[in-house]
Each structure stands twice: as structure tokens, then as C-alpha cells.
N, C-alpha and C positions, 0 to 999 in steps of 0.2 A: 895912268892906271885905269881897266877899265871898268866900271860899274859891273854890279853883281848881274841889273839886269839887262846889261849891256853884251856879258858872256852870255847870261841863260838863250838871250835870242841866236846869238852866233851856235852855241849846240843845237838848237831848236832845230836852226839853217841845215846842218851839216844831217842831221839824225833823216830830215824830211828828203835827200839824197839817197838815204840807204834802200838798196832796189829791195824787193819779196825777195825770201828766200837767202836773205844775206842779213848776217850780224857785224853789230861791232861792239868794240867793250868801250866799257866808263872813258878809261885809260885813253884809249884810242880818239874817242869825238873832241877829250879836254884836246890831246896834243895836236889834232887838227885845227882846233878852234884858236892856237898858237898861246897855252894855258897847260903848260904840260907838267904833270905830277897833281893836277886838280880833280883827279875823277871823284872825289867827293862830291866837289861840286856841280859835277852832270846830275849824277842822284838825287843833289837837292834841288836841283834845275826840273827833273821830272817828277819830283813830288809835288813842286810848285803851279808846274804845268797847269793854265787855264785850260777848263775842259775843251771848248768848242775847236781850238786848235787843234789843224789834221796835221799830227805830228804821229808816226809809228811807233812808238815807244819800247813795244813789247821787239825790236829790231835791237836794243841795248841788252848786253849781259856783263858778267863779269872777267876778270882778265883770266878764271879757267875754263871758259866757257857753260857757263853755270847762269841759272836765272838766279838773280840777287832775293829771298826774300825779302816783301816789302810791310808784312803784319796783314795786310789783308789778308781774309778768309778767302781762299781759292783764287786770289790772283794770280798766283806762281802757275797750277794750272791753267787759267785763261792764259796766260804768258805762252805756257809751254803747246795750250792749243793753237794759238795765233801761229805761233811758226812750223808748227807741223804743217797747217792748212798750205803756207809759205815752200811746204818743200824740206824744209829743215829738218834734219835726224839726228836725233838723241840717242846718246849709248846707254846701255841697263843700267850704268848709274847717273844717267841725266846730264850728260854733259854734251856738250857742241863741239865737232872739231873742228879746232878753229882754221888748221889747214884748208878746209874742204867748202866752210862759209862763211868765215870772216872776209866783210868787206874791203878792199885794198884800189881805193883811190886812186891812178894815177897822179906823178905829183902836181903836172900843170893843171888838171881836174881838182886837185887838194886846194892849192893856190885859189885858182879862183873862188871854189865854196865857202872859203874862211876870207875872203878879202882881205888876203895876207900880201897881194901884191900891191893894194892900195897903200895897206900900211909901211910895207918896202921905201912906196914912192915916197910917200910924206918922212921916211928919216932921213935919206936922201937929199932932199931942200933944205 
């Protein structure tokens, strides 16, 4: 089983892939990170988040394409400015579609950024 902060860094991996102008949800980083049904735990994983780490974060939303509020004063705004700047469009009720910018990894691209084909090998032996 892996460490908590063993996933946080494999989402960290995957999140720091996601190009400008492209989202993904909670949902989405856990099941590439090969931790599927965890998107709580991405959440907690970017609460956690060490500041100096250049990780994208405001690249994360939720599975309706919605920024998740987080309690801070005016973060959902910064959020929602960061991806405009990005290219990213919002419908009058602030939603992302997800058609149009959700990120979709190639799967041999997936494989590798989760080093899912490492762990392949070693159940294999």
C-alpha cells in the first residue's frame, strides 16, 4: 500500500503535466495516479501542498467542472482568474466544459507519468 505521502507526490507528478489552458478534476489525477475513487485525497494532497513547489494547482477542478471552494477569501476568484489568463471559459454559471478543456492524456503518456508501467513490471516478477 502506498504512503499518503507517497500518492500526494505522484498527483503533484501528474498535476505539473497539465499544459495552460487545460483542466482536470479531483477524480481524474487520483485515477491516473492508479488510486481511483480518491479525489478526496488529491484535495487533501493540495491543501497540504508545500508552498515553493511549482505545481499548477489552480489546473484542478471538480468532476462538474466547477472550482471547488476552498474557505479562503477570494481564492475561487484567483482560481478562476488564473485560468482565464490560461485561455479557459467559463459559462454564466461558472462552470468549465469539460468537453472543450479537460485534459486527456494519451494512455502511453498516462503510463508513463504515473509510473504505472514500473509497477506493472514488479507484479510480473
Amino acid at each position: 500500500m502506498m504512503t499518503a505521502q507517497a500518492s500526494f507526490q505522484r498527483f503533484y507528478a501528474i498535476i505539473r503535466h497539465v499544459p495552460p489552458g487545460k483542466v482536470v478534476t479531483y477524480g481524474q489525477v487520483a485515477e491516473l495516479a492508479g488510486l481511483p475513487r480518491r479525489s478526496r485525497l488529491v484535495g487533501h494532497a493540495l491543501k497540504m501542498m508545500p508552498e515553493p513547489l511549482n505545481i499548477p494547482w489552480w489546473r484542478v477542478v471538480n468532476s462538474q467542472g466547477r472550482i471547488s471552494p476552498r474557505g479562503l477569501s477570494g481564492s475561487d476568484e484567483y482560481q478562476r482568474l488564473l485560468l482565464e489568463e490560461e485561455g479557459v471559459v467559463f459559462s454564466d454559471v461558472g462552470k468549465i466544459d469539460l468537453r472543450c478543456f479537460q485534459w486527456q492524456p494519451d494512455a502511453e503518456r498516462a503510463v508513463l507519468l504515473c509510473g504505472l508501467d514500473d509497477m506493472q513490471n514488479e507484479k510480473e516478477r
